[in-house]
OpenMM code with the backbone's topology and positions (N, CA, C; nanometers):
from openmm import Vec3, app, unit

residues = "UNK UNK UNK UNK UNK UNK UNK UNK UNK UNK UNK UNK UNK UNK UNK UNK UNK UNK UNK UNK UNK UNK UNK UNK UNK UNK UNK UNK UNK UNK UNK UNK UNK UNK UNK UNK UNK UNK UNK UNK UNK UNK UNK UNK UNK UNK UNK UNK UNK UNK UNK UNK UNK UNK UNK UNK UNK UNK UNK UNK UNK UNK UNK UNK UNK UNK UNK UNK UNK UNK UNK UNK UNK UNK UNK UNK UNK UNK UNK UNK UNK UNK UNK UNK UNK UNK UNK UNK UNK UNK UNK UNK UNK UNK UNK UNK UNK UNK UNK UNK UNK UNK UNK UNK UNK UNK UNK UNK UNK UNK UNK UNK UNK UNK UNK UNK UNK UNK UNK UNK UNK".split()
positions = [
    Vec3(-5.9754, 0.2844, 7.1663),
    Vec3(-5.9453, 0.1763, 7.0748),
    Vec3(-6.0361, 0.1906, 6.9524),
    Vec3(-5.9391, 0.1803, 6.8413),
    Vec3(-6.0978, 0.1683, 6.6851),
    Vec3(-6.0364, 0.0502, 6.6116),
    Vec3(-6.1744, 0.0561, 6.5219),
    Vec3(-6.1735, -0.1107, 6.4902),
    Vec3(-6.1592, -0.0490, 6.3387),
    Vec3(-6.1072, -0.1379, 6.2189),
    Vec3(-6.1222, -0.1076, 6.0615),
    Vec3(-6.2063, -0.1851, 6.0352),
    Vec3(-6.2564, -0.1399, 5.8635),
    Vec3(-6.3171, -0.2860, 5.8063),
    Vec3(-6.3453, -0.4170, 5.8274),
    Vec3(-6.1515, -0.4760, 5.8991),
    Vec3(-6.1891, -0.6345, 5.8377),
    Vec3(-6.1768, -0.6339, 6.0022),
    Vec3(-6.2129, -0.6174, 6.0847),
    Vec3(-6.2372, -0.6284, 6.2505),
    Vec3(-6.1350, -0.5878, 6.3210),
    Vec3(-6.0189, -0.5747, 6.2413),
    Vec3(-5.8705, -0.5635, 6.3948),
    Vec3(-5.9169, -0.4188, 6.4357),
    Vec3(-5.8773, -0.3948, 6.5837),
    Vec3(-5.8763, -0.3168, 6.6690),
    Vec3(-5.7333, -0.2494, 6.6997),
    Vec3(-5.7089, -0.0872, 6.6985),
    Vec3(-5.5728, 0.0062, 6.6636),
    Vec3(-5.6000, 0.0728, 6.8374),
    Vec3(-5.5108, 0.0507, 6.9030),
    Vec3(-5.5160, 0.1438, 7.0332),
    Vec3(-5.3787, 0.2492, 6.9898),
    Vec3(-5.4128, 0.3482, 7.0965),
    Vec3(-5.2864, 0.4588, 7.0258),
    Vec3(-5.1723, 0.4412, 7.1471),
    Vec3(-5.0354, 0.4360, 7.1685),
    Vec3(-4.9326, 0.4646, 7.2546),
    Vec3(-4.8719, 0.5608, 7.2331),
    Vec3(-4.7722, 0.5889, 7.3394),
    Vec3(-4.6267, 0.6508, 7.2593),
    Vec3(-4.5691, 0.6034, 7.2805),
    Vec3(-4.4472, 0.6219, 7.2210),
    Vec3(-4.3324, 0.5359, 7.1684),
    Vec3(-4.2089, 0.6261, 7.2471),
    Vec3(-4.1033, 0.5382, 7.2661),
    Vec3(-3.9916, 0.6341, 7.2969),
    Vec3(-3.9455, 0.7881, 7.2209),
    Vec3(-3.9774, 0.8293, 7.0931),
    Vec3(-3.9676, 0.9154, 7.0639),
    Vec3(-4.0893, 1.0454, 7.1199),
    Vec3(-4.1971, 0.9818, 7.1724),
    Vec3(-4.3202, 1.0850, 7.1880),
    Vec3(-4.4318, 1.0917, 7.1217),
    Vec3(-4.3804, 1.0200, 7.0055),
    Vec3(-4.4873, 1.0480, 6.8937),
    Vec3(-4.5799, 0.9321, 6.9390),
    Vec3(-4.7222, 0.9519, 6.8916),
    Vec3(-4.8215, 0.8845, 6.8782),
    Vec3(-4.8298, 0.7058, 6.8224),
    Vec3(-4.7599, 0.5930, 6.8276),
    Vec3(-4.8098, 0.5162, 6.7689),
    Vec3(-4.9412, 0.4641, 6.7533),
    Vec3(-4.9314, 0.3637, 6.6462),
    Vec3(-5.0723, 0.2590, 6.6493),
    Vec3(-5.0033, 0.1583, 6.6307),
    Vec3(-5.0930, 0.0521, 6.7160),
    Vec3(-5.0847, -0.1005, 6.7472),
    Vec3(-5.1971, -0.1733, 6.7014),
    Vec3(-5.1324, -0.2595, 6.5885),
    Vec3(-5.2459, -0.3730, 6.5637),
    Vec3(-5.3157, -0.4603, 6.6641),
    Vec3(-5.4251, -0.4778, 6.7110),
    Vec3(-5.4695, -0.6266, 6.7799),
    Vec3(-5.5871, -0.6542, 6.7331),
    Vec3(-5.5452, -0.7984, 6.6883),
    Vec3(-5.5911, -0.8571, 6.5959),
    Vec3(-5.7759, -0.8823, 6.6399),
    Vec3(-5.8566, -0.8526, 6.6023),
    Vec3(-6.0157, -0.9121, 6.6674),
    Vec3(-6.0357, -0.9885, 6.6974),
    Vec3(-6.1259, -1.1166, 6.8065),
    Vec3(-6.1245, -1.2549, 6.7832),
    Vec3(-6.2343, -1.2856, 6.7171),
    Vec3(-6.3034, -1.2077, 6.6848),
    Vec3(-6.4314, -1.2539, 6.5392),
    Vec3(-6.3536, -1.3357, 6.4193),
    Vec3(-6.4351, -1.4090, 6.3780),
    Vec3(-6.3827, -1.4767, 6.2318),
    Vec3(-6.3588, -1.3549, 6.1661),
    Vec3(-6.2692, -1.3977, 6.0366),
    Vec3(-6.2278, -1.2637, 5.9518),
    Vec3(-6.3509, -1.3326, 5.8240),
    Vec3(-6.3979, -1.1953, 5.7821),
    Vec3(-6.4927, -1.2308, 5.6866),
    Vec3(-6.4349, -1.3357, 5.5422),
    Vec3(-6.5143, -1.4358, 5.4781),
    Vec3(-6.5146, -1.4811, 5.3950),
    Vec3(-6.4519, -1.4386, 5.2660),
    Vec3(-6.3452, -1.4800, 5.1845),
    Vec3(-6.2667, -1.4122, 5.0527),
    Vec3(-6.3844, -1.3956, 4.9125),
    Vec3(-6.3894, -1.2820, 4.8747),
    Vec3(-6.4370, -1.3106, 4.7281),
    Vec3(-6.4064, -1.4211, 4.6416),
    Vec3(-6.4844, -1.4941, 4.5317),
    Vec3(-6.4405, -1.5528, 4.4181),
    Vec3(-6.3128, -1.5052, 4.3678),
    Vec3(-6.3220, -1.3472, 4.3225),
    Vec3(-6.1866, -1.3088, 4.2604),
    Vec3(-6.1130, -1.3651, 4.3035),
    Vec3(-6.1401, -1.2629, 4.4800),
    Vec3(-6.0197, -1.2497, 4.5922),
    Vec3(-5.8949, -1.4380, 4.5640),
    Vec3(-6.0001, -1.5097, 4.5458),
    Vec3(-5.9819, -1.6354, 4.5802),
    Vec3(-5.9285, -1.6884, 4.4533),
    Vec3(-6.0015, -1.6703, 4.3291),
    Vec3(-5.8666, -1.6787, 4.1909),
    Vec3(-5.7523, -1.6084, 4.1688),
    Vec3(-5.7516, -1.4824, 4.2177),
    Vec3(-5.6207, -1.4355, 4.2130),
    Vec3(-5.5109, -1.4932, 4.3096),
    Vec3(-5.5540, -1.5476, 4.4237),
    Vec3(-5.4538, -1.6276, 4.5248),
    Vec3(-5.4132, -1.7401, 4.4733),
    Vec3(-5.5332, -1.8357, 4.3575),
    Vec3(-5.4603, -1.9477, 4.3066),
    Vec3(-5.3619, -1.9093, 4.1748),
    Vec3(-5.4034, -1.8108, 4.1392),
    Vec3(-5.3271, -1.7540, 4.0009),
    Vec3(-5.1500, -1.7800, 4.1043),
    Vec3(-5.1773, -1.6613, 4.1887),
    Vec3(-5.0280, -1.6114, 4.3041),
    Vec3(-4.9781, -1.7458, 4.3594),
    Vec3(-5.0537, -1.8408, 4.3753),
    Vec3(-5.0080, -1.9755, 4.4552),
    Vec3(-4.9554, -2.0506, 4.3222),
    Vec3(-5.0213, -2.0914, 4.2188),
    Vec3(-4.9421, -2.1540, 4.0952),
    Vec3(-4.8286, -2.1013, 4.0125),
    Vec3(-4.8122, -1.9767, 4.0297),
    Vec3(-4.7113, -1.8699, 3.9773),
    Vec3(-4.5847, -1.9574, 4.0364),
    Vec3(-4.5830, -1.9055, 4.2219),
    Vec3(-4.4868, -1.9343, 4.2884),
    Vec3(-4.4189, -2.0744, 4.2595),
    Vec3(-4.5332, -2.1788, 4.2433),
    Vec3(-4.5312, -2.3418, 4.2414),
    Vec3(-4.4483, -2.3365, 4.0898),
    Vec3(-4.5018, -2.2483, 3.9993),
    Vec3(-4.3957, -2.2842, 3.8689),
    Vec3(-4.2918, -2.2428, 3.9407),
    Vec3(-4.2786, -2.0979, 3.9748),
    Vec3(-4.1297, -2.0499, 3.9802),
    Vec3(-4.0277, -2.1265, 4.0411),
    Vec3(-4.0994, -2.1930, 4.1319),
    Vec3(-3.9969, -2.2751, 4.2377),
    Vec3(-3.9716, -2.4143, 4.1858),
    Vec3(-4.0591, -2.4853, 4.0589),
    Vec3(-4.0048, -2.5508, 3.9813),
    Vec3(-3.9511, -2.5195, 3.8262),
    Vec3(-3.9451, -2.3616, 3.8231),
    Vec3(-3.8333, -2.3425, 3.7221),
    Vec3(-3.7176, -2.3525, 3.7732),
    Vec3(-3.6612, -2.2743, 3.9146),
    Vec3(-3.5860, -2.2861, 3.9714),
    Vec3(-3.4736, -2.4181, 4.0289),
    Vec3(-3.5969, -2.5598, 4.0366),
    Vec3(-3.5378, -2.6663, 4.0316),
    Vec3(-3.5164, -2.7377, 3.9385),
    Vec3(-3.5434, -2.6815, 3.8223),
    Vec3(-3.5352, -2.7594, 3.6924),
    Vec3(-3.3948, -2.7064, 3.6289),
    Vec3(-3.3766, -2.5482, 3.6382),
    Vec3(-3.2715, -2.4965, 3.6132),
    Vec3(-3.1528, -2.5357, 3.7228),
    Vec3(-3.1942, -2.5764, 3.8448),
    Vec3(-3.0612, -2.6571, 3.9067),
    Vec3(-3.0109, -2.7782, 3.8537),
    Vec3(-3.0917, -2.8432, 3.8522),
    Vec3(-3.0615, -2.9788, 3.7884),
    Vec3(-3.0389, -2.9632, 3.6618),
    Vec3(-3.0721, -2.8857, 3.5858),
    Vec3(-2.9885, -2.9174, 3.4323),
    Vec3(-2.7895, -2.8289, 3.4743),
    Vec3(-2.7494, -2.7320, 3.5724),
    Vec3(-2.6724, -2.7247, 3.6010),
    Vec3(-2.5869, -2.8400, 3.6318),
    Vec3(-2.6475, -2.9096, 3.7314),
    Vec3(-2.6265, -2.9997, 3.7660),
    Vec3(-2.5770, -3.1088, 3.7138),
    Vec3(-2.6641, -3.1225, 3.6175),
    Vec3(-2.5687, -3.2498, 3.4952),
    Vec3(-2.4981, -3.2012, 3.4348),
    Vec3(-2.5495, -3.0717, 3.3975),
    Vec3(-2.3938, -3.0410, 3.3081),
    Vec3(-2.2255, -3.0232, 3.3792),
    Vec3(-2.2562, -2.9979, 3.4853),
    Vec3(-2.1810, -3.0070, 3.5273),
    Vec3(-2.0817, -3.1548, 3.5672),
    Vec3(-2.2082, -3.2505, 3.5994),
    Vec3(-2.1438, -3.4008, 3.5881),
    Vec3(-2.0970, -3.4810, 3.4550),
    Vec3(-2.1697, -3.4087, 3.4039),
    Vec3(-2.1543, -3.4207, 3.2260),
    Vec3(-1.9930, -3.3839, 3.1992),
    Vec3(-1.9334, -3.2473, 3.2737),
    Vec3(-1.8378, -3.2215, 3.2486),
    Vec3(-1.6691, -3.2786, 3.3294),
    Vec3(-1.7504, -3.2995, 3.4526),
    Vec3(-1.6433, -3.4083, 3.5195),
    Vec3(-1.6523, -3.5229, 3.4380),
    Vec3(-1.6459, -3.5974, 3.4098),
    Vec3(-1.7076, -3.7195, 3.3096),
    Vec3(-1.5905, -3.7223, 3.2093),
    Vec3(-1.6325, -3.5932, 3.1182),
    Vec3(-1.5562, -3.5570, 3.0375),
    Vec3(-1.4321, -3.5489, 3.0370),
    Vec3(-1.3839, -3.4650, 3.1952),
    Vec3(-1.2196, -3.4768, 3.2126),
    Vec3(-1.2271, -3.5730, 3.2498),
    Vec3(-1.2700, -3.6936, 3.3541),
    Vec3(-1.1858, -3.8229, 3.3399),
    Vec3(-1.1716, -3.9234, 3.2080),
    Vec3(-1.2711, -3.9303, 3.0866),
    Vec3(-1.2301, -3.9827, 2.9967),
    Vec3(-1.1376, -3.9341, 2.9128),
    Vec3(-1.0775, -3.7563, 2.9121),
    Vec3(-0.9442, -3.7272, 2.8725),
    Vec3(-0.8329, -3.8043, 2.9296),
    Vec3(-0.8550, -3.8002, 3.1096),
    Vec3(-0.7622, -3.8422, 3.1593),
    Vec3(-0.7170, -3.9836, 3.1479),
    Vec3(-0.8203, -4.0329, 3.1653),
    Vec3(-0.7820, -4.2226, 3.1210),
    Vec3(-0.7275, -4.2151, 3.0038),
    Vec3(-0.8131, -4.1720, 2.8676),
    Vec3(-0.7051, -4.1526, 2.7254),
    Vec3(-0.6124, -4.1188, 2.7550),
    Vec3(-0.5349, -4.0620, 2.7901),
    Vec3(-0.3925, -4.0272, 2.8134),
    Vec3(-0.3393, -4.1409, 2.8600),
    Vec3(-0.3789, -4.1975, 2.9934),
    Vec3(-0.3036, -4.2994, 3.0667),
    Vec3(-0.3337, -4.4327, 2.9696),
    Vec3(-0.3888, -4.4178, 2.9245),
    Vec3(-0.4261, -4.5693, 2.8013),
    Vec3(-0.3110, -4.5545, 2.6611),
    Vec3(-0.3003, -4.3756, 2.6225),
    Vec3(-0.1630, -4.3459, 2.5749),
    Vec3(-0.0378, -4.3835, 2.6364),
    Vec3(-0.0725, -4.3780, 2.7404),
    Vec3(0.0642, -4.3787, 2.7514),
    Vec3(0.1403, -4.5180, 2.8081),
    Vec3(0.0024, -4.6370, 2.8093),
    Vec3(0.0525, -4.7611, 2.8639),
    Vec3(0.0687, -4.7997, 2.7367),
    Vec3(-0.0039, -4.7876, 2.6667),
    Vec3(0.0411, -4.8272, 2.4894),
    Vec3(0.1858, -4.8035, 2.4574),
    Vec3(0.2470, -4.7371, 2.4902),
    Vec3(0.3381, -4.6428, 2.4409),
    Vec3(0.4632, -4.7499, 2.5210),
    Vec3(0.4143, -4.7405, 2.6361),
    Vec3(0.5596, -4.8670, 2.7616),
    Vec3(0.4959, -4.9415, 2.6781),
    Vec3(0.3829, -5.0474, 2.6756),
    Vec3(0.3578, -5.1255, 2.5967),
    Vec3(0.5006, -5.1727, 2.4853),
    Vec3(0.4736, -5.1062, 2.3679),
    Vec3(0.5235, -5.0862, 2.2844),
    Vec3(0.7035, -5.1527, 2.2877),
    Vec3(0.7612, -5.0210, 2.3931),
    Vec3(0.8593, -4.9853, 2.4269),
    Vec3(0.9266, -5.1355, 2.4817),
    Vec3(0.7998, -5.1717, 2.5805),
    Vec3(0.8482, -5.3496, 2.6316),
    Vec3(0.8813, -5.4657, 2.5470),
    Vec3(0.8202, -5.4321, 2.4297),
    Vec3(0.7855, -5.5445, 2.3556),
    Vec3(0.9323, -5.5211, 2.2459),
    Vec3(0.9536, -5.3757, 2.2372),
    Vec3(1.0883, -5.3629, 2.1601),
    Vec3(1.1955, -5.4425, 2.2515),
    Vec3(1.2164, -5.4368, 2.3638),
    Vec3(1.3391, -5.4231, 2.4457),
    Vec3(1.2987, -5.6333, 2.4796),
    Vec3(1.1814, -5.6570, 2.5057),
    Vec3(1.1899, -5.8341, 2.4252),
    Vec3(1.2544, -5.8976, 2.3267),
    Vec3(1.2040, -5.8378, 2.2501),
    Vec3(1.2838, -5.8562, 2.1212),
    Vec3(1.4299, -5.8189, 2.1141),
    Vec3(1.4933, -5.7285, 2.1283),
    Vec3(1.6077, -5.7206, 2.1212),
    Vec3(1.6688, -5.7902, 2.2394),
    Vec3(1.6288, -5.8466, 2.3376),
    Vec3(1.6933, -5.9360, 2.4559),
    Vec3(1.6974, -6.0627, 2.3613),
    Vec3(1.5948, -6.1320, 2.2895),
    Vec3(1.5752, -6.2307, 2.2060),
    Vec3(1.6484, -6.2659, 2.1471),
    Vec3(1.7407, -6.1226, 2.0739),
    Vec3(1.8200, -6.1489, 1.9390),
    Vec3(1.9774, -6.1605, 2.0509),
    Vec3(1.9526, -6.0849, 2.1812),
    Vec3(2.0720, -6.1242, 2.2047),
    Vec3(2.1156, -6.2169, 2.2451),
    Vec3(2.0116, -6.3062, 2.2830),
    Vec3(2.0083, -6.4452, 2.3330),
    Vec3(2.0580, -6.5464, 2.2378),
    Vec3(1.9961, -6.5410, 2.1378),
    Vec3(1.9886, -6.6284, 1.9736),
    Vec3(2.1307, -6.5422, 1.9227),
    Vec3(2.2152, -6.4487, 1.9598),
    Vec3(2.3041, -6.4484, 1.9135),
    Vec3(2.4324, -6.4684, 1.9840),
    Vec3(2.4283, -6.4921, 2.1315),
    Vec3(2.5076, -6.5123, 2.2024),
    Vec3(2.5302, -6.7132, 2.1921),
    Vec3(2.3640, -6.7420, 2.1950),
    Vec3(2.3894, -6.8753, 2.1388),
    Vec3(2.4518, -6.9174, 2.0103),
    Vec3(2.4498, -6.8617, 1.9043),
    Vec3(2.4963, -6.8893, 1.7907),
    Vec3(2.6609, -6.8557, 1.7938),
    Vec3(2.7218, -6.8012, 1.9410),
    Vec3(2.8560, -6.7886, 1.8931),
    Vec3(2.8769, -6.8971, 2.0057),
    Vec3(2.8442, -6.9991, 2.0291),
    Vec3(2.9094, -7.1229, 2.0689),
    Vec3(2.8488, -7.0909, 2.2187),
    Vec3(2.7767, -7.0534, 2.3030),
    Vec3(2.7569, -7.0524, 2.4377),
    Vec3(2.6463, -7.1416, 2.4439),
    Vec3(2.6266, -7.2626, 2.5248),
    Vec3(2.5425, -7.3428, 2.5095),
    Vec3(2.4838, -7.3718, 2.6404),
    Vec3(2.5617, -7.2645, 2.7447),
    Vec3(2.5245, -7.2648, 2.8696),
    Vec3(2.3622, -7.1936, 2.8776),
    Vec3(2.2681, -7.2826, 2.9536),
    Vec3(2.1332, -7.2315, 2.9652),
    Vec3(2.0820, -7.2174, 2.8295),
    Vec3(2.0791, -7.2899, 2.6987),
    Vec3(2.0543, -7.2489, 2.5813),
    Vec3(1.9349, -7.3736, 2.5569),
    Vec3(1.9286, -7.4439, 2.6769),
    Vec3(1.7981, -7.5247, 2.6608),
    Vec3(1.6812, -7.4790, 2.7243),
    Vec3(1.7663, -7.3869, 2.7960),
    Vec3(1.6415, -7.3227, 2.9302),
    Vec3(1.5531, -7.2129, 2.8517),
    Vec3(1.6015, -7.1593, 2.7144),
    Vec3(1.5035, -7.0583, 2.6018),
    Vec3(1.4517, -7.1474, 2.5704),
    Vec3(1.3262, -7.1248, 2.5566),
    Vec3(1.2662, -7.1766, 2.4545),
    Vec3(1.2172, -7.0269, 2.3266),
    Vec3(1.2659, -7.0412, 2.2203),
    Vec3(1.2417, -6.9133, 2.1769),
    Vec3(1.1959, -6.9267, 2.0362),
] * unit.nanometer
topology = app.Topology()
chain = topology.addChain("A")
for resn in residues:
    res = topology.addResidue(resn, chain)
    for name in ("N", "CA", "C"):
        topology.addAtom(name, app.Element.getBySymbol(name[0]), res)
């Protein structure tokens, strides 16, 4: 069995092919203490990740609305249309009133007096 630097211990096997492996096992000594560097470069690597993973959620969520932004959008086409197009019967109702009106006021004016109290017009 040999030991490296930071304490783990390498025993040798073989492996189904024949060849020689090495096997990590791990030491149970504490593992020595990190450098200063050692230890700013891990917060450099730890705040990196922490942006990346909130660029990543920042760029979802602006997907995100835009995308609700854009459903939005087709239903206020779609209601305009249906607001076109009740305008439009609208319209159409108010013609076909009126001309029931005139036929009323002209059916009365040729002497029919039946139900001609029941308009009020």
């Amino acid at each position: 069995m040999l030991e490296n630097s930071q304490g783990a211990s390498f025993s040798g096997s073989y492996g189904l092919s024949g060849l020689k492996e090495e096997q990590r096992v791990p030491s149970l000594g504490s593992s020595p203490p990190m450098s200063p560097i050692n230890m700013e470069s891990q917060e450099k690597i730890k705040l990196e990740r922490k942006r990346q993973r909130n660029r990543v959620a920042a760029s979802k969520c602006r997907r995100r609305k835009l995308e609700r932004i854009a459903k939005l959008e087709d239903k206020v086409k779609l209601l305009k249309g249906e607001n076109n197009d009740l305008s439009v019967m609208v319209n159409k109702l108010k013609q076909q009133v009126s001309i029931l009106k005139e036929q009323v006021i002209e059916h009365a004016n040729h002497g029919c007096d039946i139900g001609a109290s029941h308009f009020s017009l």
